[in-house]
N, C-alpha and C positions, 0 to 999 in steps of 0.2 A: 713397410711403414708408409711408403708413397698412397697404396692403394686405402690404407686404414684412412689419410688425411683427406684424400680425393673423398670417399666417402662421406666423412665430417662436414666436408663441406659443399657434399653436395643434397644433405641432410638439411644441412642451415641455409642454403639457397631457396630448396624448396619451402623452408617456414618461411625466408621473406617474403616469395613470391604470395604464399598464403593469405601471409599478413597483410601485403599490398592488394590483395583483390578485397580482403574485407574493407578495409579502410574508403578503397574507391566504392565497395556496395556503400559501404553508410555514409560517405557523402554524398552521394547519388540518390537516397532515400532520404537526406535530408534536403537538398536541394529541391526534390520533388513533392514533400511533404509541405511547403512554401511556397509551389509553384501559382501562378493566379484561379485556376479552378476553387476559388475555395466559397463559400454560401454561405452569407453570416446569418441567415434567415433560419436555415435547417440546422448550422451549428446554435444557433441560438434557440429553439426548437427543441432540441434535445439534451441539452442542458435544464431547459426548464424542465422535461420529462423525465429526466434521469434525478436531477439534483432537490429540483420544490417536489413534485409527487412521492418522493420518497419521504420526505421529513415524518409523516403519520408513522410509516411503520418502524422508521427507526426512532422517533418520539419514544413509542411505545415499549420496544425491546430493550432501549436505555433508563425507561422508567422502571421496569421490572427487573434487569440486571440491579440496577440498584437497592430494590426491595430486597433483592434475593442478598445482596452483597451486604444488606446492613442489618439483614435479619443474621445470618451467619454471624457477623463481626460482633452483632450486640449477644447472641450467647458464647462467645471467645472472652470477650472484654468483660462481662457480668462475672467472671470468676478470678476479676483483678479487678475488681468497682470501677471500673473505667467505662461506662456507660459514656460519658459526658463525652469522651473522644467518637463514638460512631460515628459520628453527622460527618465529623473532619476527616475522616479517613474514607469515607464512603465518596463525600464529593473531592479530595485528590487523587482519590483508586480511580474514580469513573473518569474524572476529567482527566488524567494526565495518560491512565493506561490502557481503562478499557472503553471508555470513549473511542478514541478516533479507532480500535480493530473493530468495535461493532459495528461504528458506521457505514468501514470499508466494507466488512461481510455484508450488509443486509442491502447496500448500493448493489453491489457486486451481485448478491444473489436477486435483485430485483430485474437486473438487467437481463 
């Protein structure tokens, strides 16, 4: 019984020591993530190159997601005369849901 406990707890020693090395890495990588090497030139640089030269393309795949989304929706709702609803449902689909994934993927896939 001694030996099963010794065990237990020398199971649960080792996950704290675990535990304690991860905590000291990610404070150590936030500390250093802050440290003063930082270049508000180049980060600011590549924000504009990542975040404004991107709008065109995702402009675009959000204009056409949209067609696509309200072309589909207007022959769903034409067989419940609900025409009048597309517009509303196309821009709280796009803006609420598939807005910000598309923008993520096409940032994402631009980078």
């Amino acid at each position: 019984m001694l030996t099963f406990l010794a065990t237990i707890g020398a199971v649960f020693l080792g996950f704290l020591a675990a535990t304690g090395r991860l905590v000291a890495f990610a404070g150590l990588t936030l500390a250093t993530a802050f440290s003063p090497p930082i270049y508000p030139r180049v980060i600011l640089r590549e924000m504009v190159n990542i975040g404004y030269f991107s709008l065109p393309v995702v402009g675009l795949t959000a204009i056409f997601t949209g067609m696509v989304l309200a072309l589909q929706s207007y022959t769903g709702f034409s067989r419940f005369a609900a025409e009048g609803a597309v517009a509303t449902v196309v821009v709280l689909s796009v803006t609420r849901e598939l807005g910000p994934v598309i923008t993520g993927l096409m940032v994402a896939g631009r980078v």
